[in-house]
Every structure is written in structure tokens, then in C-alpha cells.
LOVO-344466 format. One record per atom (N, C-alpha, C): atom name; x, y, z. Coordinates in nm, 2 decimals, m for minus. Layout:
N
atom,u,v,w
CA,X,Y,Z
...
END
This chain:
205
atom,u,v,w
N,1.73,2.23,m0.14
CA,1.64,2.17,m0.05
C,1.53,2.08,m0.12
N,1.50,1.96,m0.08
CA,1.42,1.91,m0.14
C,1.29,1.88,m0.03
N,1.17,1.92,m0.09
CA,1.03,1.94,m0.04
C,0.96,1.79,m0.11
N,0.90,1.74,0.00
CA,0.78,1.66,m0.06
C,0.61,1.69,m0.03
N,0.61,1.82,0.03
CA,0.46,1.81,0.02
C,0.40,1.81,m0.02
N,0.41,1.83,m0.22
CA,0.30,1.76,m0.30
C,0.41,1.78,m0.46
N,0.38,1.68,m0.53
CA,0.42,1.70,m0.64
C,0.40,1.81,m0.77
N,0.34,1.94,m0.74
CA,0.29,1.97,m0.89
C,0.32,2.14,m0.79
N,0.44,2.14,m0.69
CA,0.43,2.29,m0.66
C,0.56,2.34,m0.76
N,0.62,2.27,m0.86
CA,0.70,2.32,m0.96
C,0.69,2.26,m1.10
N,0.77,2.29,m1.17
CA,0.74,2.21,m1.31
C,0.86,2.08,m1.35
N,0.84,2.03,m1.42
CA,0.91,1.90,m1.45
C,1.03,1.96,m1.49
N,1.16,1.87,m1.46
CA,1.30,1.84,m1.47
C,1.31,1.85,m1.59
N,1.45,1.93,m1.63
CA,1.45,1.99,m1.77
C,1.47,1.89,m1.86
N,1.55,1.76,m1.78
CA,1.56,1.63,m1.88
C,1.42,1.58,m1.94
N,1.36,1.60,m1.85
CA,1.22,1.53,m1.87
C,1.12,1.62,m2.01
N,1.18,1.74,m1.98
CA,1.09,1.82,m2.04
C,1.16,1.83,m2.19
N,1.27,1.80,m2.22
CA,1.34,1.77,m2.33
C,1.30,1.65,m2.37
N,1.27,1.52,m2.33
CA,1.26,1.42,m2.40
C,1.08,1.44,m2.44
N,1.00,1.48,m2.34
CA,0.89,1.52,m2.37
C,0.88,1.58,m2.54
N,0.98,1.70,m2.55
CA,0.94,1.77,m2.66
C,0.98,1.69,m2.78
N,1.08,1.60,m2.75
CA,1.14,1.52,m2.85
C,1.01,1.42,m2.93
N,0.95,1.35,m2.84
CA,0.81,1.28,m2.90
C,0.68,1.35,m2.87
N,0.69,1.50,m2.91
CA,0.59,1.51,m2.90
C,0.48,1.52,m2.96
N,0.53,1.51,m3.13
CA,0.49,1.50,m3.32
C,0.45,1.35,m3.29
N,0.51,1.24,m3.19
CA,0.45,1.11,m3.27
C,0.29,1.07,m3.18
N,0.28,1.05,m3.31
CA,0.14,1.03,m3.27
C,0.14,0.83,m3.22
N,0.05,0.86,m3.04
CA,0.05,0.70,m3.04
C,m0.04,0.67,m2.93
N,m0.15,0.55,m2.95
CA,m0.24,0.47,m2.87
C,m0.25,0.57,m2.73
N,m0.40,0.61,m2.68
CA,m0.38,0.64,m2.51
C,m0.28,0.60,m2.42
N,m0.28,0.71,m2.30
CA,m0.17,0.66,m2.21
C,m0.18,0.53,m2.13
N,m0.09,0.42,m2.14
CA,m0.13,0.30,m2.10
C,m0.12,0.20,m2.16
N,m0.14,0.25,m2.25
CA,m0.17,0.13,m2.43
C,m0.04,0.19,m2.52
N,0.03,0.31,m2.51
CA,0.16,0.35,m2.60
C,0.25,0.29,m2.56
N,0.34,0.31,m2.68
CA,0.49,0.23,m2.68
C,0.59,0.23,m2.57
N,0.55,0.39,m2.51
CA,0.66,0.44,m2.38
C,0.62,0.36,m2.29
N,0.46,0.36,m2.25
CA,0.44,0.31,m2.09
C,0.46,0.13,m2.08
N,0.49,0.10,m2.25
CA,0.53,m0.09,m2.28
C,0.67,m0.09,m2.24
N,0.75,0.04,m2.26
CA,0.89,0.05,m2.22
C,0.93,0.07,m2.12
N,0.84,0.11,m1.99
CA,0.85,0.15,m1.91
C,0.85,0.07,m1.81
N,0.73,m0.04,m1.83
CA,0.69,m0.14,m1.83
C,0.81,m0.27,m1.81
N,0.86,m0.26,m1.92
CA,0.97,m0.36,m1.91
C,1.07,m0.29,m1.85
N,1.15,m0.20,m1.79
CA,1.24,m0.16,m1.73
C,1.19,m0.15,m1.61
N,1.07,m0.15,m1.54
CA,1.05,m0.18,m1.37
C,1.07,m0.33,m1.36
N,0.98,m0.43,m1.46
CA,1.05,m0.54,m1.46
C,1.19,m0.57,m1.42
N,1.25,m0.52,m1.48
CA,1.44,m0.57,m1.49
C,1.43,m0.51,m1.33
N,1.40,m0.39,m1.31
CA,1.48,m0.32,m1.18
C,1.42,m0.38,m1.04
N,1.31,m0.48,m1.04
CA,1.27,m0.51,m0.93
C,1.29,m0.67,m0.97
N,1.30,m0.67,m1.04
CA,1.39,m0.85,m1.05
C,1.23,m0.97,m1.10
N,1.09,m0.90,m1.08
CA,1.01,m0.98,m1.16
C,0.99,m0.98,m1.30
N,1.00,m1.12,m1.34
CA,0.99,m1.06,m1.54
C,0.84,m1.05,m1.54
N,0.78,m1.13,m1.49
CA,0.64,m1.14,m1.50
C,0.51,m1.03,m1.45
N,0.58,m0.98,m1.37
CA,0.49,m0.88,m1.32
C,0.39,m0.78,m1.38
N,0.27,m0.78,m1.38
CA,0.14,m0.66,m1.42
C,0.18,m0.53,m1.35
N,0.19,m0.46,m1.44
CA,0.22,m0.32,m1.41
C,0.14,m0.22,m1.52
N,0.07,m0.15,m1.42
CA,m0.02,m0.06,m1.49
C,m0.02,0.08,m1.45
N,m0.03,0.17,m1.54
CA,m0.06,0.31,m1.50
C,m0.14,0.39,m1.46
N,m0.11,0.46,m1.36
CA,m0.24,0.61,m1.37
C,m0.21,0.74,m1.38
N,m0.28,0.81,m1.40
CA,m0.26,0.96,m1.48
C,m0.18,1.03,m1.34
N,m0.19,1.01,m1.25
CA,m0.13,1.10,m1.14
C,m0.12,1.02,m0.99
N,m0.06,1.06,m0.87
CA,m0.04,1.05,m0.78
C,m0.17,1.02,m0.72
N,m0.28,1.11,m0.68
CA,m0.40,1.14,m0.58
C,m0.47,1.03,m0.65
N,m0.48,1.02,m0.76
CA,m0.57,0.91,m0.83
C,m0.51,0.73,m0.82
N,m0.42,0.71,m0.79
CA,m0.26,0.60,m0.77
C,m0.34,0.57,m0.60
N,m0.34,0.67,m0.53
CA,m0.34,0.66,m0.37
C,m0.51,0.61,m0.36
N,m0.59,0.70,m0.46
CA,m0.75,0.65,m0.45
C,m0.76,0.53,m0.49
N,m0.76,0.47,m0.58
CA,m0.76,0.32,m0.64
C,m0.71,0.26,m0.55
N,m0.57,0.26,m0.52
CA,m0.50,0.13,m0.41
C,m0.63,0.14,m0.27
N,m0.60,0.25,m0.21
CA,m0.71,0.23,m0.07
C,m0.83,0.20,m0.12
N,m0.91,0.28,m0.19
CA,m1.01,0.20,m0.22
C,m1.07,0.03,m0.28
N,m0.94,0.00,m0.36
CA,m0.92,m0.18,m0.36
C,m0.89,m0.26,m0.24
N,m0.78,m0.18,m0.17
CA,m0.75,m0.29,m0.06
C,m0.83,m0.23,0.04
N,m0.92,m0.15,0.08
CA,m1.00,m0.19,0.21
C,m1.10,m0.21,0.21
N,m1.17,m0.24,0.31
CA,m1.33,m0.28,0.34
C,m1.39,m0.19,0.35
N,m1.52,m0.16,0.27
CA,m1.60,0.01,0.26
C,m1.64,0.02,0.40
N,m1.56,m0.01,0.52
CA,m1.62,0.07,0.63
C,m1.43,0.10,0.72
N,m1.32,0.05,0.67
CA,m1.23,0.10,0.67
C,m1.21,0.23,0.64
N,m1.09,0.28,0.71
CA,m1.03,0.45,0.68
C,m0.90,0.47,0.69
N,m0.82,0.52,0.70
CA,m0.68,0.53,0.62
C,m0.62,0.60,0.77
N,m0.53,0.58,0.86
CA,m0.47,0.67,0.96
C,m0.34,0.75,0.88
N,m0.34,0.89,0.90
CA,m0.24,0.95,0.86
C,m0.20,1.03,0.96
N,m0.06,1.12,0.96
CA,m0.03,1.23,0.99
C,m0.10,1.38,0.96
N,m0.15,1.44,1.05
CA,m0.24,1.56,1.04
C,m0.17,1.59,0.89
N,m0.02,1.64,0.86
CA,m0.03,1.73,0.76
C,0.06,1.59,0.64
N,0.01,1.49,0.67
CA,0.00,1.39,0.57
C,m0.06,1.42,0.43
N,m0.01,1.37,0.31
CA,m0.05,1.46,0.18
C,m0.18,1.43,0.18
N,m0.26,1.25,0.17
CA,m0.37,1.23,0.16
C,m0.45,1.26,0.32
N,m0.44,1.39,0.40
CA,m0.51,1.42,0.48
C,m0.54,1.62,0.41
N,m0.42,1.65,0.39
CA,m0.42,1.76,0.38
C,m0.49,1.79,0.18
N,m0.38,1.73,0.09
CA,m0.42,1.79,m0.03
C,m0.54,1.64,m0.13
N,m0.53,1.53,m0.05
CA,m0.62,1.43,m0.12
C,m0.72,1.34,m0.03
N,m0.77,1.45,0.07
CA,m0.89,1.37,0.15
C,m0.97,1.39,0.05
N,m1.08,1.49,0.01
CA,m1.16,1.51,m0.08
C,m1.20,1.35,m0.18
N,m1.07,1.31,m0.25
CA,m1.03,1.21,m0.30
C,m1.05,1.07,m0.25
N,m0.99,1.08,m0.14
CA,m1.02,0.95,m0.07
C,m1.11,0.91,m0.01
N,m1.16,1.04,0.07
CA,m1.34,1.03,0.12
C,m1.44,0.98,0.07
N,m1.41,1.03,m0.10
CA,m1.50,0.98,m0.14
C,m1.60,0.88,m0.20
N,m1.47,0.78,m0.19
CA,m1.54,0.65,m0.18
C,m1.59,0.62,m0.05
N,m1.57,0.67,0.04
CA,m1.62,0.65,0.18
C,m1.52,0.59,0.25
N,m1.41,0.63,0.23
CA,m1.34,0.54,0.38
C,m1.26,0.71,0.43
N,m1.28,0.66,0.49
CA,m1.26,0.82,0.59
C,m1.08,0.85,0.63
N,m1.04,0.95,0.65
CA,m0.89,0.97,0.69
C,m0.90,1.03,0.80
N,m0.82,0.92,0.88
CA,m0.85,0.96,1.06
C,m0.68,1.03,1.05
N,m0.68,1.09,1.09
CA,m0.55,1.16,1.11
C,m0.51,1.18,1.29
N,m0.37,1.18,1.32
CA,m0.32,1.16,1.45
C,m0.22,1.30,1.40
N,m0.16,1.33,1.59
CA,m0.03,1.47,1.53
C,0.08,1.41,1.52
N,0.16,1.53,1.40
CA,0.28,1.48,1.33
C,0.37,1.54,1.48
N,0.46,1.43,1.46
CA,0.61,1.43,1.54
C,0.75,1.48,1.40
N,0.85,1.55,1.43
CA,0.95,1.49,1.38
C,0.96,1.51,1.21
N,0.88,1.59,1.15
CA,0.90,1.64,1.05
C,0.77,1.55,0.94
N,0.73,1.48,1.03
CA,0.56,1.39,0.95
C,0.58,1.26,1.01
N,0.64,1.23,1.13
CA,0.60,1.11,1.18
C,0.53,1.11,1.26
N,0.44,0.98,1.27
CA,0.34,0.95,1.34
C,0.43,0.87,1.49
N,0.35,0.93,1.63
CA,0.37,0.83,1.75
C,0.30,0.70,1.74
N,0.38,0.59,1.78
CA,0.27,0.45,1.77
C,0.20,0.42,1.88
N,0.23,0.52,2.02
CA,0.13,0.57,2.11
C,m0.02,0.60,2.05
N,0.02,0.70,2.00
CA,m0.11,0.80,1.90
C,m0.19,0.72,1.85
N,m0.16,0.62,1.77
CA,m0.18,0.55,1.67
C,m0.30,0.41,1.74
N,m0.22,0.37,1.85
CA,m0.24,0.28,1.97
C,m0.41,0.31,1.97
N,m0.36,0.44,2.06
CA,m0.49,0.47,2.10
C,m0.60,0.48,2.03
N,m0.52,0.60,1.89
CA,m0.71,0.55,1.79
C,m0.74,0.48,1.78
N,m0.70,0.33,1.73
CA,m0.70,0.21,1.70
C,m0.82,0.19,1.79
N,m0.78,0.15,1.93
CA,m0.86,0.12,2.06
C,m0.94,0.18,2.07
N,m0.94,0.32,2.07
CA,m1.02,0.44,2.12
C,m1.17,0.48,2.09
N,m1.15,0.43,1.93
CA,m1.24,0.50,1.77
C,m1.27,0.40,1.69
N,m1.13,0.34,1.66
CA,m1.16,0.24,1.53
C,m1.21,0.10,1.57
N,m1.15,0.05,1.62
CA,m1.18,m0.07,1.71
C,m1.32,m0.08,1.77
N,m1.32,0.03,1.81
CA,m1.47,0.03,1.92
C,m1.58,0.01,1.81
N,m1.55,0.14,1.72
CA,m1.69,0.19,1.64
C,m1.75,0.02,1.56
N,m1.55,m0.04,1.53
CA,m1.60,m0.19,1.47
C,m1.70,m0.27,1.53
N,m1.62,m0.27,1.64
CA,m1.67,m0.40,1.73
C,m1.82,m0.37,1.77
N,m1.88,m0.23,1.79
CA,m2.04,m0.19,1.82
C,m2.10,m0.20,1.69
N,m2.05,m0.16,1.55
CA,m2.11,m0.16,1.44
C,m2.10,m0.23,1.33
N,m1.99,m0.32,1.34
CA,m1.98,m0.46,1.23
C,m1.97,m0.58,1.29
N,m1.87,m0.59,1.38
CA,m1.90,m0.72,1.45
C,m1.99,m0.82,1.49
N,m2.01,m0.91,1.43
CA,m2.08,m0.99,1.48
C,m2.10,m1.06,1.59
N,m2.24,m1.12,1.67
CA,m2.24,m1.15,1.79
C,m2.15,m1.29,1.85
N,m2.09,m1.37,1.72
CA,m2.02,m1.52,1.71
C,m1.88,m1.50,1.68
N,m1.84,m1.38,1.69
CA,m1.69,m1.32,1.62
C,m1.60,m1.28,1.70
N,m1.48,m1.27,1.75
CA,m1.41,m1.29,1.85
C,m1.35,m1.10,1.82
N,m1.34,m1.03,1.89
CA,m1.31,m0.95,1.92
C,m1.21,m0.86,1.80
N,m1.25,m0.75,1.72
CA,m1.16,m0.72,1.59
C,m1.03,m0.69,1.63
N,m0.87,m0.74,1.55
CA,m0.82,m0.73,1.59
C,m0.72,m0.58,1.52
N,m0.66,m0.50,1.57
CA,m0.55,m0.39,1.50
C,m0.43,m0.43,1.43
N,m0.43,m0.39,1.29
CA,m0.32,m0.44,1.19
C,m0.24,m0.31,1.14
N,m0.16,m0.29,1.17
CA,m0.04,m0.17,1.18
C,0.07,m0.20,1.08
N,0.05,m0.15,0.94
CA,0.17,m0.21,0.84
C,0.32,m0.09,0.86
N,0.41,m0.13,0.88
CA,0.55,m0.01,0.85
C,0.58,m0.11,0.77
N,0.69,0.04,0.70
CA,0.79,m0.03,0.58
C,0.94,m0.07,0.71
N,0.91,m0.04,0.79
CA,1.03,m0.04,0.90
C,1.00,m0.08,1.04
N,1.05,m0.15,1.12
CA,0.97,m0.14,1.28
C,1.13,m0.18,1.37
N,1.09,m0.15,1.46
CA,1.19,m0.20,1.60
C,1.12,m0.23,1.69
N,1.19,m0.36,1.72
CA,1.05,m0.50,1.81
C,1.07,m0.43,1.96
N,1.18,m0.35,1.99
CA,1.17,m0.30,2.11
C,1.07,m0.19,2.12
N,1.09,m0.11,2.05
CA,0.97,0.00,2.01
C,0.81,m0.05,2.05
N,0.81,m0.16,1.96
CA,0.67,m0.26,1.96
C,0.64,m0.30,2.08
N,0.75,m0.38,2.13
CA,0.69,m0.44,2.27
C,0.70,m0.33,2.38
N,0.74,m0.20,2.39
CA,0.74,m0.16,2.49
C,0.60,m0.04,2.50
N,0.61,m0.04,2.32
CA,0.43,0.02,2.33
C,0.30,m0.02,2.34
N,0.31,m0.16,2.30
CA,0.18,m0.25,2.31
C,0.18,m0.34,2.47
N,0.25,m0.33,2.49
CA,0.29,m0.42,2.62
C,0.15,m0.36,2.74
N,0.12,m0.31,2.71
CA,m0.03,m0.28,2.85
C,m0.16,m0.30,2.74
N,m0.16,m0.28,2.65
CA,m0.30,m0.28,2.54
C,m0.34,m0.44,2.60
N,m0.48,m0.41,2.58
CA,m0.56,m0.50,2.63
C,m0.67,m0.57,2.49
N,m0.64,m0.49,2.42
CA,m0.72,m0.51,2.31
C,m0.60,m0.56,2.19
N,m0.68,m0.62,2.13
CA,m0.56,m0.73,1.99
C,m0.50,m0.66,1.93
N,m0.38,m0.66,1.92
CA,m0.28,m0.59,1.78
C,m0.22,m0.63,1.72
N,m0.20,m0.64,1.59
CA,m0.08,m0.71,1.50
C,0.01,m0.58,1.46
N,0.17,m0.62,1.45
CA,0.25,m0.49,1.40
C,0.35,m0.56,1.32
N,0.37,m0.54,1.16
CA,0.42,m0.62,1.09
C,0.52,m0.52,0.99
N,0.61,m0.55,0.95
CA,0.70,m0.51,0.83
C,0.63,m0.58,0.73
N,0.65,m0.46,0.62
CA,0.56,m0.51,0.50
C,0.77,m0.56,0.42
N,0.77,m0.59,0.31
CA,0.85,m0.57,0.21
C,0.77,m0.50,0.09
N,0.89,m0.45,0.04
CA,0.85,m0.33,m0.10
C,0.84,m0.38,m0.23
N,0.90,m0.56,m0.16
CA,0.87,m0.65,m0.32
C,0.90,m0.80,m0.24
N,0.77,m0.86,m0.36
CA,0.71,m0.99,m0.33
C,0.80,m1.16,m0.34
N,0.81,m1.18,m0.22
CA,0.93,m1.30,m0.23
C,0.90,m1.34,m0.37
N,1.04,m1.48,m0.33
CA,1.00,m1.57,m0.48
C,0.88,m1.65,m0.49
N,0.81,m1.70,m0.55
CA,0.76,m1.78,m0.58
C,0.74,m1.91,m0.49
N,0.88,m1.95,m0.55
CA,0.93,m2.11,m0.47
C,0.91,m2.05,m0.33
N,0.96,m1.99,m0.28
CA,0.97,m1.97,m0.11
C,0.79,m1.92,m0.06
N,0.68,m1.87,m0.16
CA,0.61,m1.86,m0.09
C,0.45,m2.02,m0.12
N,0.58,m2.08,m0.23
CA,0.50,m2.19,m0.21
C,0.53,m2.32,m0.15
N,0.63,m2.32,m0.08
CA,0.71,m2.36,0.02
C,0.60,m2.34,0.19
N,0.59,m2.21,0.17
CA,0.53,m2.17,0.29
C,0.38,m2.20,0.31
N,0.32,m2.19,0.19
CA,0.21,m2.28,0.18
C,0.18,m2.41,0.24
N,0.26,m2.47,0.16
CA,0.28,m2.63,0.20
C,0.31,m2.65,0.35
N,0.39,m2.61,0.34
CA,0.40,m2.60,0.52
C,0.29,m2.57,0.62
N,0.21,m2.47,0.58
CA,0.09,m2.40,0.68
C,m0.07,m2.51,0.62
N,m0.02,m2.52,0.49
CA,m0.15,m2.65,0.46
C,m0.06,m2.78,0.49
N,0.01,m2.83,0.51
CA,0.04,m2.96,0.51
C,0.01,m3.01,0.38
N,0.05,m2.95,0.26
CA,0.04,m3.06,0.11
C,0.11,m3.11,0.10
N,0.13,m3.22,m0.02
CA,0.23,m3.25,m0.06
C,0.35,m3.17,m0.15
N,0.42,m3.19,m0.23
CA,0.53,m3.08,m0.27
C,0.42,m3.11,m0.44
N,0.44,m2.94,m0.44
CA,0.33,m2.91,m0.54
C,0.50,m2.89,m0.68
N,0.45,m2.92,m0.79
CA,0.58,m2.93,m0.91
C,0.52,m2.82,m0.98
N,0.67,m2.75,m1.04
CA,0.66,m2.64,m1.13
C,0.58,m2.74,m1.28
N,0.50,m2.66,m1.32
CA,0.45,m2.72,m1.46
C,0.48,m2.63,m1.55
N,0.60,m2.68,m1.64
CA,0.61,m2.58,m1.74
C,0.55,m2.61,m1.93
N,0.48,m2.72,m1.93
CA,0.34,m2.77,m1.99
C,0.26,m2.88,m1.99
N,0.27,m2.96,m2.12
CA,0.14,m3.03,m2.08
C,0.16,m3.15,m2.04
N,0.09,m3.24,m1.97
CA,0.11,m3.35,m1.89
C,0.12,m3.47,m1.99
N,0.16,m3.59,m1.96
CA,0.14,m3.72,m1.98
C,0.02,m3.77,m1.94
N,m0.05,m3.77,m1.85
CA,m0.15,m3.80,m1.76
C,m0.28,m3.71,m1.76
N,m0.24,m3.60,m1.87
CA,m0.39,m3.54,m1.83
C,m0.48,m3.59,m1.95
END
């Protein structure tokens, strides 16, 4: 049976704990700056198809989940989860602490969230508290942004379809188009001209 309620309720995979002991005499640079996490480094590269990509470490999971939410939201944002969601149950303490709060809804279905549930905090709580407490008096009404890794537009339209209040409900991807295609899209939404790959230095500069 495989459990995901938190990672550290057993000990590491014997493979793991064998290559562990194998380097465990060499002495090398902090975690992050050693030769493994440069090797590591280059092998997420190959497997997600960017060569270029910045990839950095952190010491654990709860600390991985604190950094990301605390970079990407606004210090009056808060995180919706599943009541027995990990960062509700074993890393609020963690996340709280920067101040963005974890509103939690009830789990359906083994840790799924209803997008009823969800609806309504939105409207209910989060929305409101914005619209009475940050909003400005020249600003059009805050709107609800709802990321899945997954959605069904029927699902969507047949749950938003009476909301009265603004919602956006979007499919994220798990990795970043190409380049070309998202400078393509640019151009299109600015009206530039076609912008050229520069791979050095100009004649003209």
C-alpha cells in the first residue's frame, strides 16, 4: 500500500541508503553547491527537455512548499486546501508563518476538494474580505483564480454558471512551453514585429 500523508513516517529505500553509505567518506562543498546536486541538476535538465533551466535545492519538502507560496503570493493571499491536506494538517505552522493563512474546505474522495466548496469560499470569505480590505475605490471588482493540474470544461461551466462574482479556472502545465511558441504569443497579444533569435554580437550595434 502506498501512503502519502507525509514523507518521513518511514526511512529511506534501501537503494538509496546504500548509495548514501557509498559517499559517505567524501568530503564535499554544502548541499547545493556539491557535485551530486550539479548531477542532479543535469539529469532533471535531460528529463524535462530544458537544457537551460535554474534548478535549485532545498533541505526538505515543508520548506520547498514555504518558499514557493510565500514567493508567489501577495502577503495578504492564503493557500485553499483540503481539511487533511499535508500543508493544512502537518505544515500550517510553516506556512502561516509568513502570514498567508490556510483556508481549508472538506475532503471528498480520498483528499479531493469540491469546486462547489471551493466556489463558495472564494465568494464567501476571500473575495469579500479583498474587496472590503484591499480594493481600491477605482478597481473593478477582485477577480477568483483557480489553478488544476487537470479540469473538465463541463464540470466548470456547470459549476460557475450562477456565480455572480468573477472567476477564472485554468489548467496549469507541469512544464514551460517553448520559447519560440511563447514568443510568438507575445507578438501576437503586443502587436510587435517578429523579434530574431540573437545568438551574438551584431553588425549594427
Amino acid at each position: 500500500m502506498l501512503s502519502f500523508e507525509n514523507d518521513y513516517s518511514e526511512g529511506a529505500h534501501s537503494r538509496i541508503l546504500k548509495r548514501l553509505v557509498s559517499t559517505d567518506l567524501q568530503q564535499v562543498t554544502g548541499y547545493g553547491n556539491d557535485p551530486f546536486c550539479e548531477e542532479a541538476r543535469i539529469r532533471i535538465r535531460q528529463a524535462i527537455g530544458v537544457p537551460d533551466a535554474d534548478i535549485y535545492f532545498l533541505s526538505g519538502g515543508t520548506q520547498t512548499n514555504q518558499v514557493v507560496i510565500d514567493t508567489m503570493l501577495k502577503p495578504y493571499e492564503g493557500v485553499i486546501a483540503a481539511e487533511t491536506g499535508h500543508v493544512s494538517v502537518h505544515e500550517a505552522g510553516a506556512i502561516e508563518y509568513s502570514g498567508h493563512k490556510v483556508l481549508t474546505v472538506p475532503m471528498h474522495n480520498g483528499g479531493k476538494v469540491n469546486p462547489m466548496e471551493v466556489k463558495n469560499l472564494i465568494e464567501d470569505f476571500y473575495l469579500e474580505g479583498l474587496d472590503r480590505q484591499i480594493r481600491k475605490t477605482d478597481e473593478n471588482p477582485s477577480v477568483g483564480l483557480l489553478l488544476c493540474a487537470s479540469k473538465n470544461d463541463e464540470v466548470v461551466e456547470y459549476t460557475m454558471s450562477r456565480t455572480l462574482s468573477p472567476m477564472m479556472m485554468a489548467q496549469y502545465q507541469l512544464q514551460l512551453p517553448d520559447k519560440n511558441i511563447l514568443r510568438k504569443k507575445l507578438q501576437e497579444l503586443a502587436n510587435l514585429p517578429e523579434i530574431e533569435e540573437t545568438t551574438g554580437g551584431s553588425d549594427n550595434a
